[in-house]
C-alpha positions as CSV (number, residue, x, y, z in Angstrom):
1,X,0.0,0.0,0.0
2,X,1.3,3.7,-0.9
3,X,2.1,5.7,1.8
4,X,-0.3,8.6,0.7
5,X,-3.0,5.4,1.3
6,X,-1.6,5.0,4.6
7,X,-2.3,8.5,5.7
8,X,-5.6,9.1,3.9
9,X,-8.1,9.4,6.7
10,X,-6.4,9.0,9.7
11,X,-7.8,10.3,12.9
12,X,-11.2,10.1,12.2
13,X,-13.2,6.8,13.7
14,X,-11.5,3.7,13.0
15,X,-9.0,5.2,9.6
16,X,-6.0,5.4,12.8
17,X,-5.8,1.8,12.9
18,X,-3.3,1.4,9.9
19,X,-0.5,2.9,12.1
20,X,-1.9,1.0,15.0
21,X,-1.6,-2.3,13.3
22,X,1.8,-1.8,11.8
23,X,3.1,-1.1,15.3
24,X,2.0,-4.4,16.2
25,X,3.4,-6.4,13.7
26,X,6.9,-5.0,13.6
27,X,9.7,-7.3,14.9
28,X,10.5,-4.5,17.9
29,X,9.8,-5.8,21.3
30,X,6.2,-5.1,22.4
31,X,7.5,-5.1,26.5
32,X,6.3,-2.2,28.7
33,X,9.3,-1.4,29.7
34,X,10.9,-1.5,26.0
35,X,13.1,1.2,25.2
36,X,11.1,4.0,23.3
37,X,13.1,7.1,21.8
38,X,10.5,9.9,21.6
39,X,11.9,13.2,19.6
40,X,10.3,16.4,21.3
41,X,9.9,19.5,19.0
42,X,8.4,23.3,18.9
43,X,6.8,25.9,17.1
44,X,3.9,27.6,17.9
45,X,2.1,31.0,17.0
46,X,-0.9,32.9,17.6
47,X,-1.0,34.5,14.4
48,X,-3.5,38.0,13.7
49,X,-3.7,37.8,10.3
50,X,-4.9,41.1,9.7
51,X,-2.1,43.4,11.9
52,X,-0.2,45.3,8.9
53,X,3.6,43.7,9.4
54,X,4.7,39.9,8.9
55,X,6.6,37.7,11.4
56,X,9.9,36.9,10.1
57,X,12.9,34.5,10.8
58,X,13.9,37.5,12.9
59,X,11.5,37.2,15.3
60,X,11.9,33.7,16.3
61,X,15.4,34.0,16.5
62,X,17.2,35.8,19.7
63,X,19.2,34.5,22.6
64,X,18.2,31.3,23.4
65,X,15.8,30.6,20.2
66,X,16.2,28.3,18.4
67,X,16.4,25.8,21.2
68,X,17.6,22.1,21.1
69,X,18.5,19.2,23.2
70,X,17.6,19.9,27.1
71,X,17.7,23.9,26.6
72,X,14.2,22.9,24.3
73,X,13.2,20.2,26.9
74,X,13.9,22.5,29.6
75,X,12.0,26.1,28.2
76,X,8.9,25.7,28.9
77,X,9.1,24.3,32.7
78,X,5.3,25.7,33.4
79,X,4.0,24.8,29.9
80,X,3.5,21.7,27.7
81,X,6.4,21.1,27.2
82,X,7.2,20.7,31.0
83,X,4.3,18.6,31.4
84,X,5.5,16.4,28.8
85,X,8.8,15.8,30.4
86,X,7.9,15.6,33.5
87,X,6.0,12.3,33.0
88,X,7.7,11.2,30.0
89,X,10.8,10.7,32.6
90,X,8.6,8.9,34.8
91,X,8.7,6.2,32.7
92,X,11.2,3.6,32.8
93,X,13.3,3.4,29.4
94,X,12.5,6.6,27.7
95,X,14.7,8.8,26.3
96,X,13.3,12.3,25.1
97,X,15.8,13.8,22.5
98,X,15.0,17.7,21.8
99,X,15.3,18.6,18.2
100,X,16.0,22.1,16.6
101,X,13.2,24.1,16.9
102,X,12.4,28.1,17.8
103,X,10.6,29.2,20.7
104,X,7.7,31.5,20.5
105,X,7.8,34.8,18.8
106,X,9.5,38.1,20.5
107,X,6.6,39.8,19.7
108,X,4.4,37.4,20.8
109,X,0.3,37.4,19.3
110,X,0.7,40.8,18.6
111,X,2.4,40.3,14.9
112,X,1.0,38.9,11.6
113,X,1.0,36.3,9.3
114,X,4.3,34.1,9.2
115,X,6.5,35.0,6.0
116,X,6.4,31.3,4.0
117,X,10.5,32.2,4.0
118,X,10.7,31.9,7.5
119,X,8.1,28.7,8.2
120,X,10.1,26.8,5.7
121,X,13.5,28.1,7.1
122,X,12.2,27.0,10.8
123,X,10.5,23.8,9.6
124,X,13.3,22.5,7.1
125,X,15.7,22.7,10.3
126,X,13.7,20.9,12.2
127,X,13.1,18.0,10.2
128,X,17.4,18.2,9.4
129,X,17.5,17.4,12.5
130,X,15.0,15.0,13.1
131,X,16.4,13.3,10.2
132,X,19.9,13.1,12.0
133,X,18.8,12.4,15.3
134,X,16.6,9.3,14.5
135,X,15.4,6.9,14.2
136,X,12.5,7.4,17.2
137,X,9.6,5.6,18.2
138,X,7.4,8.4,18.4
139,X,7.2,12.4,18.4
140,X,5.6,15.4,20.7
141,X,4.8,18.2,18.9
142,X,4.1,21.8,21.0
143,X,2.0,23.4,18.7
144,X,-1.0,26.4,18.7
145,X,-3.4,25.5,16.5
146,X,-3.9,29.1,14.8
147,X,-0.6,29.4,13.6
148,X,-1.3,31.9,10.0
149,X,1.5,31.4,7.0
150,X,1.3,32.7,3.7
151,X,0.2,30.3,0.9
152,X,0.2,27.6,3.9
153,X,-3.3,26.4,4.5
154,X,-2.8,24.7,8.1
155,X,0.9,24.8,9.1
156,X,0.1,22.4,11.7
157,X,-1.5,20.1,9.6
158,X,1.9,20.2,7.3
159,X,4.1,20.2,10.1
160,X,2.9,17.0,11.4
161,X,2.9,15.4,8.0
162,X,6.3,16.0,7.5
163,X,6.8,14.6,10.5
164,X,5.5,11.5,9.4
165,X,7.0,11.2,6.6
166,X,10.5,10.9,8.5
167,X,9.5,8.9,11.3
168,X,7.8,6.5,9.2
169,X,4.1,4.5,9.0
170,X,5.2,3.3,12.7
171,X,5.7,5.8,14.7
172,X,3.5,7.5,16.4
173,X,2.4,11.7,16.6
174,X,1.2,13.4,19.5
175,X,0.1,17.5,19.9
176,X,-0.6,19.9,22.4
177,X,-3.1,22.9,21.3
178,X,-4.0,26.3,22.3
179,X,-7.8,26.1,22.7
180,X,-7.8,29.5,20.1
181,X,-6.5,26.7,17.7
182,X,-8.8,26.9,14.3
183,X,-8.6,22.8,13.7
184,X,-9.9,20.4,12.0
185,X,-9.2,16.9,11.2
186,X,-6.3,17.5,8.7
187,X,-3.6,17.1,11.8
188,X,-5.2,13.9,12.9
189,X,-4.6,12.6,8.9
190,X,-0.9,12.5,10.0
191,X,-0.7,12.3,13.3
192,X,-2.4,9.9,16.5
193,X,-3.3,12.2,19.2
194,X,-4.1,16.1,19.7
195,X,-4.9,17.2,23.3
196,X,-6.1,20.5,23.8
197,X,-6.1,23.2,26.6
198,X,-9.5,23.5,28.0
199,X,-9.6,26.9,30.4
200,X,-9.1,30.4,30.0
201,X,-6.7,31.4,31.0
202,X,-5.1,28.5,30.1
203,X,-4.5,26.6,33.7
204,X,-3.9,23.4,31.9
205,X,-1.3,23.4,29.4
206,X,1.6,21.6,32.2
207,X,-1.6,19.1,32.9
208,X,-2.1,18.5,28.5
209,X,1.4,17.7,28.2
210,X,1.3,15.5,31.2
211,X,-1.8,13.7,29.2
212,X,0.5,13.8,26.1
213,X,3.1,11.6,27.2
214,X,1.6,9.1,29.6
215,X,-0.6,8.5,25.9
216,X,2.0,8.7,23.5
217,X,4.1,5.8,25.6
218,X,0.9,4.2,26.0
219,X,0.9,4.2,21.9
220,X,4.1,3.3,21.6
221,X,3.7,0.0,24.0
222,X,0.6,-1.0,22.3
223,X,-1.6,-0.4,25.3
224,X,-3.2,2.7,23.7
225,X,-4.8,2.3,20.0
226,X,-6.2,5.7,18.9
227,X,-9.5,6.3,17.2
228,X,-10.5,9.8,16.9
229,X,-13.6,12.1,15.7
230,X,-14.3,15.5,14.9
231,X,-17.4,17.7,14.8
232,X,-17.1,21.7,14.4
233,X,-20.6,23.4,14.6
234,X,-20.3,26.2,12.7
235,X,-20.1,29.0,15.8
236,X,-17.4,31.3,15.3
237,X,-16.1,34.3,18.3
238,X,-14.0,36.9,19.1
239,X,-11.7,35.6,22.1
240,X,-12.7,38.0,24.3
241,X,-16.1,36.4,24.7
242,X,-14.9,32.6,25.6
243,X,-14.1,33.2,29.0
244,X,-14.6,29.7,30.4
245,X,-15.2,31.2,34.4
246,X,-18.7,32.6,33.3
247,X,-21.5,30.1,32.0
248,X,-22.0,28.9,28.8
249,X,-18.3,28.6,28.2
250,X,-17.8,27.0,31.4
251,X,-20.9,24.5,30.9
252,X,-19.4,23.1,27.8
253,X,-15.5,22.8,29.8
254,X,-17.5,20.9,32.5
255,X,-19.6,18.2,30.0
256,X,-15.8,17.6,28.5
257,X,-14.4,16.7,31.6
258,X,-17.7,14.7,32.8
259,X,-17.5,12.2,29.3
260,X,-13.2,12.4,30.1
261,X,-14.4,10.9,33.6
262,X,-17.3,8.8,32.9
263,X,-15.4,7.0,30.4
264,X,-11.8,5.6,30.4
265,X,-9.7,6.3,27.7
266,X,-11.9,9.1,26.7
267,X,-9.8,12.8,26.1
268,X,-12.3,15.7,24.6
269,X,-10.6,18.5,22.6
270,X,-13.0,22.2,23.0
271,X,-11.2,24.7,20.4
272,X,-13.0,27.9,21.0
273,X,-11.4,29.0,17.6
274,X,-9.4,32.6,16.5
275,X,-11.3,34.8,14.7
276,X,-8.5,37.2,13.9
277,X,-6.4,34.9,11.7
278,X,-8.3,34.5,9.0
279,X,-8.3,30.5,8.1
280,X,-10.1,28.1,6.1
281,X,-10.8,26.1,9.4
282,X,-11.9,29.0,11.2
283,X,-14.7,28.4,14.3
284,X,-15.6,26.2,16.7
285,X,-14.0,22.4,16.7
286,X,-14.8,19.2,19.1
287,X,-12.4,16.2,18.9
288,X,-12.3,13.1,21.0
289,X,-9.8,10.4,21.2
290,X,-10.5,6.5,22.3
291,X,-8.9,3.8,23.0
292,X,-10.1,1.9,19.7
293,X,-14.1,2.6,19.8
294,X,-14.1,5.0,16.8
295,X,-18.3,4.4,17.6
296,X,-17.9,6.5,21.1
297,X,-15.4,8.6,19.6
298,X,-18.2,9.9,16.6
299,X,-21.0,9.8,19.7
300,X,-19.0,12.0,22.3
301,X,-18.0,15.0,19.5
302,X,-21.7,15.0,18.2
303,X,-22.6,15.3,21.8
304,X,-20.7,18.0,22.3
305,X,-21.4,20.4,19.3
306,X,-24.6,19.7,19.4
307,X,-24.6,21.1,23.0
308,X,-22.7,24.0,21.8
309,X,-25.4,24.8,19.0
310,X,-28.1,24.7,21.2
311,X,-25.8,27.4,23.7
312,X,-25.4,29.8,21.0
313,X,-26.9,32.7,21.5
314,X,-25.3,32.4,24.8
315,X,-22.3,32.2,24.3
316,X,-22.2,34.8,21.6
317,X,-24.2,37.4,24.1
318,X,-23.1,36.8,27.6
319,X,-20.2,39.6,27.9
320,X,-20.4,42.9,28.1
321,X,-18.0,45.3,26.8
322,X,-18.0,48.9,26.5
323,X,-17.1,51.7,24.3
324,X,-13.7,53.2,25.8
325,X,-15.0,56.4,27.1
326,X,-17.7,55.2,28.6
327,X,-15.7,51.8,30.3
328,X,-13.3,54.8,31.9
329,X,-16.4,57.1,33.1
330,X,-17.8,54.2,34.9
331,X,-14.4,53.8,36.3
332,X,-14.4,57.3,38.0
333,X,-17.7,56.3,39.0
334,X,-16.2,53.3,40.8
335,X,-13.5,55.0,42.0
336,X,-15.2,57.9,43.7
337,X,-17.6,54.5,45.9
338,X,-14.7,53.3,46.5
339,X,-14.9,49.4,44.6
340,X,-11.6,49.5,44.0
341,X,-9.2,48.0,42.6
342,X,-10.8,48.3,39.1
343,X,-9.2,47.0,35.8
344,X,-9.9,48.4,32.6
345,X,-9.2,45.6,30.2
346,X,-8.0,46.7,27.0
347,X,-9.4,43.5,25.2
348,X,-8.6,44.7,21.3
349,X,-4.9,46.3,20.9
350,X,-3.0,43.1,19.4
351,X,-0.4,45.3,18.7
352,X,0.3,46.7,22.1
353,X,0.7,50.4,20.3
354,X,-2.8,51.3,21.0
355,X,-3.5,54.6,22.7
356,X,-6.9,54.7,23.3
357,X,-7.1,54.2,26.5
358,X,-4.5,56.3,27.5
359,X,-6.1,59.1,25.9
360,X,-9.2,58.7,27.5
361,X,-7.6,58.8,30.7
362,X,-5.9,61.8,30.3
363,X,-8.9,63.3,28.8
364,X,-10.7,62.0,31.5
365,X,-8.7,62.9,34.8
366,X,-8.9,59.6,36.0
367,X,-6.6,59.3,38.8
368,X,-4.2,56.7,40.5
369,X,-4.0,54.4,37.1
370,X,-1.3,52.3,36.4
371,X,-1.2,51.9,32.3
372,X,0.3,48.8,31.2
373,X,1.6,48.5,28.4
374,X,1.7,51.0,25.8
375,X,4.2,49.2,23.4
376,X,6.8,51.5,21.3
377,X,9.9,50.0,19.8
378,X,10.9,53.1,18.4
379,X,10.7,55.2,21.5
380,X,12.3,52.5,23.6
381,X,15.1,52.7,21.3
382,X,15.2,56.5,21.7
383,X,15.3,56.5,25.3
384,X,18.5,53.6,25.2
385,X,20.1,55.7,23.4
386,X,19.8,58.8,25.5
387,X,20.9,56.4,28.3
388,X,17.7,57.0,30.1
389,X,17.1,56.7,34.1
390,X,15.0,57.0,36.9
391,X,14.0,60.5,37.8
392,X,15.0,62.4,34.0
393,X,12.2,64.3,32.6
394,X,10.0,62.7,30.0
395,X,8.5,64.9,27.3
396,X,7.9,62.1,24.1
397,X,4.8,61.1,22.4
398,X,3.9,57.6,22.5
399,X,2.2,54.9,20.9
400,X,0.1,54.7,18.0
401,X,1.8,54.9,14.2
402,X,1.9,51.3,13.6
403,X,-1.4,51.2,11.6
404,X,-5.2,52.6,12.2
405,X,-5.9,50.4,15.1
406,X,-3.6,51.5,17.5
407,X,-4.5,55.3,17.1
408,X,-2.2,58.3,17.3
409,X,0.9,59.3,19.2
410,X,-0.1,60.6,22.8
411,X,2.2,63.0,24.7
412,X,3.1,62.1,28.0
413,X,4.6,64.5,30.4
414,X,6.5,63.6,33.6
415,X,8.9,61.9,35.3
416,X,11.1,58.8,34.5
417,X,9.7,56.8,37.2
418,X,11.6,53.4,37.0
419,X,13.9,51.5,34.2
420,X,14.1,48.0,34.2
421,X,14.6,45.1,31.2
422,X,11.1,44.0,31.8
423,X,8.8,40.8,32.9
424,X,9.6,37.6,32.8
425,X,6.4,36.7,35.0
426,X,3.4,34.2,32.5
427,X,6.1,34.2,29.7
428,X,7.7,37.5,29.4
429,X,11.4,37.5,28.4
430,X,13.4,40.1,30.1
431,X,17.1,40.4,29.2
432,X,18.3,42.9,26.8
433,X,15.0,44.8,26.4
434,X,14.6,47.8,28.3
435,X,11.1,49.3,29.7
436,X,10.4,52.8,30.8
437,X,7.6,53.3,33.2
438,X,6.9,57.5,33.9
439,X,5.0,59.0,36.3
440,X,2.5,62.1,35.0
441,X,-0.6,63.6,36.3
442,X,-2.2,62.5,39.6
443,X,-0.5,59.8,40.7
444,X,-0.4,58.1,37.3
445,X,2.4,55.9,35.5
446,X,2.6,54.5,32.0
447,X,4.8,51.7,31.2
448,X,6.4,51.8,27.8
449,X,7.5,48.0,26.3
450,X,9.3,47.4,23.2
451,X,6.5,45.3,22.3
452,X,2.6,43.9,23.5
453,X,3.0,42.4,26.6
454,X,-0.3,41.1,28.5
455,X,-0.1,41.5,32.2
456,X,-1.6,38.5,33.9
457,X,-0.9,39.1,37.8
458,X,-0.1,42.1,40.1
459,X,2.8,41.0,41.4
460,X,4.0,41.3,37.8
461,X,4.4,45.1,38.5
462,X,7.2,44.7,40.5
463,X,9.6,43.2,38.6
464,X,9.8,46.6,37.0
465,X,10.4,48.2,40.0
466,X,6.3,49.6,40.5
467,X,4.1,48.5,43.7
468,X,0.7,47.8,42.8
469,X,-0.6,48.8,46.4
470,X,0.4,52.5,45.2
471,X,-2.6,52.0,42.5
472,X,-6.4,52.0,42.3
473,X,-7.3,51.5,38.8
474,X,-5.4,49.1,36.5
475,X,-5.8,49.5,33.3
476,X,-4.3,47.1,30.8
477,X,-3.8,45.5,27.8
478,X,-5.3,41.6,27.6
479,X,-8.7,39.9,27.2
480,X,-9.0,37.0,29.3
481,X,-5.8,36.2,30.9
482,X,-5.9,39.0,33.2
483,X,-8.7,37.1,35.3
484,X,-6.1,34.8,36.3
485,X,-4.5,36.9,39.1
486,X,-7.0,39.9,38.9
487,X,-10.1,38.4,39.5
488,X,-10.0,34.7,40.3
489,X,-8.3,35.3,43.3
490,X,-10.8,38.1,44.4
491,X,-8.0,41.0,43.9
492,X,-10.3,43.5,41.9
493,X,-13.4,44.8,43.0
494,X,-14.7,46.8,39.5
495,X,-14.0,44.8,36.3
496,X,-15.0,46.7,33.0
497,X,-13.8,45.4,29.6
498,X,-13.0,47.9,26.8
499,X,-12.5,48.5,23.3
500,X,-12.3,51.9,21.0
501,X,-15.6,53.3,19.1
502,X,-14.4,52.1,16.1
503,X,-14.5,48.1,15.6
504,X,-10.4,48.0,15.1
505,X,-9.0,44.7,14.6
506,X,-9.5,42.5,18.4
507,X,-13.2,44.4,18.1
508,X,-16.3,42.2,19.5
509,X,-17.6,43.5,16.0
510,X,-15.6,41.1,13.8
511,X,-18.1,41.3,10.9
512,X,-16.0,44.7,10.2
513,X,-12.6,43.0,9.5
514,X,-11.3,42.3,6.4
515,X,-11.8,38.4,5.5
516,X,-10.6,36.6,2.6
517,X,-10.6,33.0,3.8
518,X,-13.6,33.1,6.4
519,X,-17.3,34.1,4.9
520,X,-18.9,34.7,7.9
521,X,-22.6,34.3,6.4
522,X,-22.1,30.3,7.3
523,X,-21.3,31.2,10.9
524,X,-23.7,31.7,13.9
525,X,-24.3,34.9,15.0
526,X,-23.8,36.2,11.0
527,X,-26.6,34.3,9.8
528,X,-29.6,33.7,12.0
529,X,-31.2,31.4,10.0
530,X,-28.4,29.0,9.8
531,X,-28.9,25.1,10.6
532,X,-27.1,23.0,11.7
533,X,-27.0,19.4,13.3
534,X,-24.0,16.6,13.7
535,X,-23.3,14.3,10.9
């Protein structure tokens, strides 16, 4: 049989068997304790398709990316990857061998599509090296799922085919996801197993690659034989929305983990989806994996999106966000009862550079707010230069320029409050970047980053030399992950999301964006009279 009629079809119901049987009937022992080589590789992006630069080999390249061998096995010690090796060196006779492969981008979600040049540069490395290191029993890939490259249709997808193709029919493919992943089946044509992130923020991504090991072993020693389905109803979101601490989102997180525990075997995949890359497998997507019952597998995912259909209008309409002005009026309102601390969550600025929020606060008069981030590269780079400290005056204009989104410059005038080389807190990376934070009006600062940085915790703060106990109001730039330290553990008292007039790219108002992949009249809310059941 052709290799190409190997791989048609796998991961959906019972088309996963061909690898499973050709495991079993090679001449390698079939012993628990066997040894099993497992290669472990990297590369994941959030991609906005629709930001106005590309991210280039430049971008995945700095001190300490690419990674290989144990500095790859060892970079992500909170993440998948540290999940995976944790448990994967649990196991008796398992040797994890890191491969060539770059950590995440310096500018993190807040750049464009991939340039082709720079996935193939990445990707042709990788498999080099798989190429030398092998041969291996299996591979862990530490993927996204809404990684955007041009004139690549799913870069996962092709990553994990190429994969295959070196590893061979035997071998067996495991992923972790980002639940903002716009899947389908194509990764599960090529590879065994996908498990996917189900909170956000996203608790669980040490606890997926946990799951990803212990199953990929489990493959390799014949004890696991995977039969997968997938189901997308066709719901499609802005992220800002799928915060899975409020009902519906949480409802449909909880009925995943009550089939995971009613069942053995049983691991249920939730991508929410990413609206703002704009992907042929854009929306909603349910997979399940079994241990061989492709028949509970197609059950479970119908199950699931049909629950999700009949939750739509819910989950589409049970956030509220305002306007910019008005979010910061009712946060002067808050602030003169008292229900502080308040966070004004910039949910939309993907770039970082937006200014909208700092100009409503200076047009406002709101007091005691601590701004973080406005991102500038170009004034960072000014203020390096100048050899900037604490306590010089600041007289600059800030922000904005890097396309409609983020607005125009704002001047700031004050006093260089504190200069540090910036967060490594939640996946910053301090080091040679510098950040300015200056103190202007009443008892305001603004911190200025080199580039969109979401702050997920207070205690972030004072890695750059600021004390959050000085502050009332926060306001910052993320959509969800803030709740993590600002609201699950009771910290702020007034919580009002926020977005610009204008529906910008990140807007709740994605019908305004510019698609040329996604036609949104086949997507609830677009199209009202849209129907829909599982297949």
């Amino acid at each position: 049989m052709r290799r190409r009629d190997v791989l048609k079809g796998l991961g959906t119901g019972a088309a996963a068997a061909p690898f499973v049987a050709a495991a079993q009937s090679s001449s390698r022992p079939s012993a628990a304790t066997r040894p099993v080589r497992i290669a472990v590789m990297h590369f994941s992006h959030e991609t906005v398709t629709f930001l106005p630069y590309d991210t280039t080999i430049e971008d995945f390249t700095y001190e300490g990316s690419p990674a290989r061998g144990e500095a790859l096995l060892s970079s992500s010690p909170r993440g998948y990857i540290g999940g995976f090796v944790k448990v994967a060196r649990e196991h008796a006779n398992v040797e994890l061998v890191g491969i060539e492969s770059p950590l995440g981008s310096k500018r993190g979600s807040g750049s464009g599509w991939i340039t082709k040049q720079a996935f193939d540069h990445f990707l042709e490395r990788m498999i080099a090296d798989l190429k030398a290191q092998g041969p291996f029993d299996g591979a862990y890939l530490a993927l996204h799922g809404a990684m955007g490259v041009r004139d690549v249709e799913r870069p996962e997808a092709t990553i994990a085919r190429r994969v295959r193709e070196v590893i061979g029919p035997r071998g067996f493919i495991a992923g972790t996801f980002d639940p903002h992943g716009n899947e389908d089946a194509e990764f599960l044509r090529y590879a065994n197993l996908a498990f996917c992130v189900k909170y956000y923020p996203h608790y669980d991504s040490y606890l997926q690659g946990e799951r990803a090991a212990r199953t990929l072993i489990r493959c390799i020693r014949g004890d696991y034989k995977p039969t997968t389905a997938t189901a997308k109803p066709p719901i499609i979101t802005p992220s800002v929305l799928q915060w899975t601490g409020q009902s519906p989102w949480m409802d449909l997180v909880q009925r995943a983990l009550v089939w995971e525990a009613r069942e053995p075997d049983v691991y249920v995949n939730f991508y929410y989806g990413f609206a703002f890359m704009d992907a042929v497998d854009a929306g909603m997507t349910f997979q399940v994996m079994t241990n061989n019952n492709p028949e509970l597998a197609r059950h479970i995912a119908n199950d699931m999106a049909a629950t999700a259909w009949r939750l739509r209008d819910e989950l589409v309409h049970g956030t509220k966000v305002y306007q910019m002005a008005e979010g910061v009026r009712l946060a002067k309102e808050a602030l003169a009862k008292g229900a502080v601390p308040i966070v004004l969550a910039d949910h939309s600025d993907r770039s970082g550079a937006a200014t909208w929020l700092l100009k409503q606060v200076i047009e406002q008069d709101l007091s005691d707010t601590l701004i973080c981030t406005v991102a500038d590269e170009d004034a960072i780079n000014t203020l390096r230069k100048k050899g900037v400290k604490a306590g010089d005056p600041f007289d600059m204009a800030v922000g904005g320029r890097l396309d409609v989104s983020a607005g125009d410059p704002v001047r700031v005038v004050g006093t260089v409050h504190s200069v540090s080389s910036g967060i490594t807190r939640r996946g910053g990376s301090a080091g040679s970047q510098l950040w300015v934070s200056v103190k202007f009006g009443r008892n305001n600062v603004l911190v200025i980053s080199p580039y969109l940085h979401q702050i997920t915790e207070p205690e972030a703060f004072t890695e750059i030399g600021l004390d959050p106990a000085q502050f009332k109001v926060f306001a910052i730039k993320s959509r969800v992950h803030f709740r993590r330290g600002f609201h699950d553990n009771g910290f702020a008292k007034t919580i009002l999301l926020v977005e610009p007039a204008q529906p910008f790219l990140g807007t709740v108002r994605i019908e305004a964006l510019p698609y040329k992949y996604i036609d949104l009249n086949k997507f609830y809310p677009y199209n009202k009279n849209l129907t829909w059941k599982p297949t």
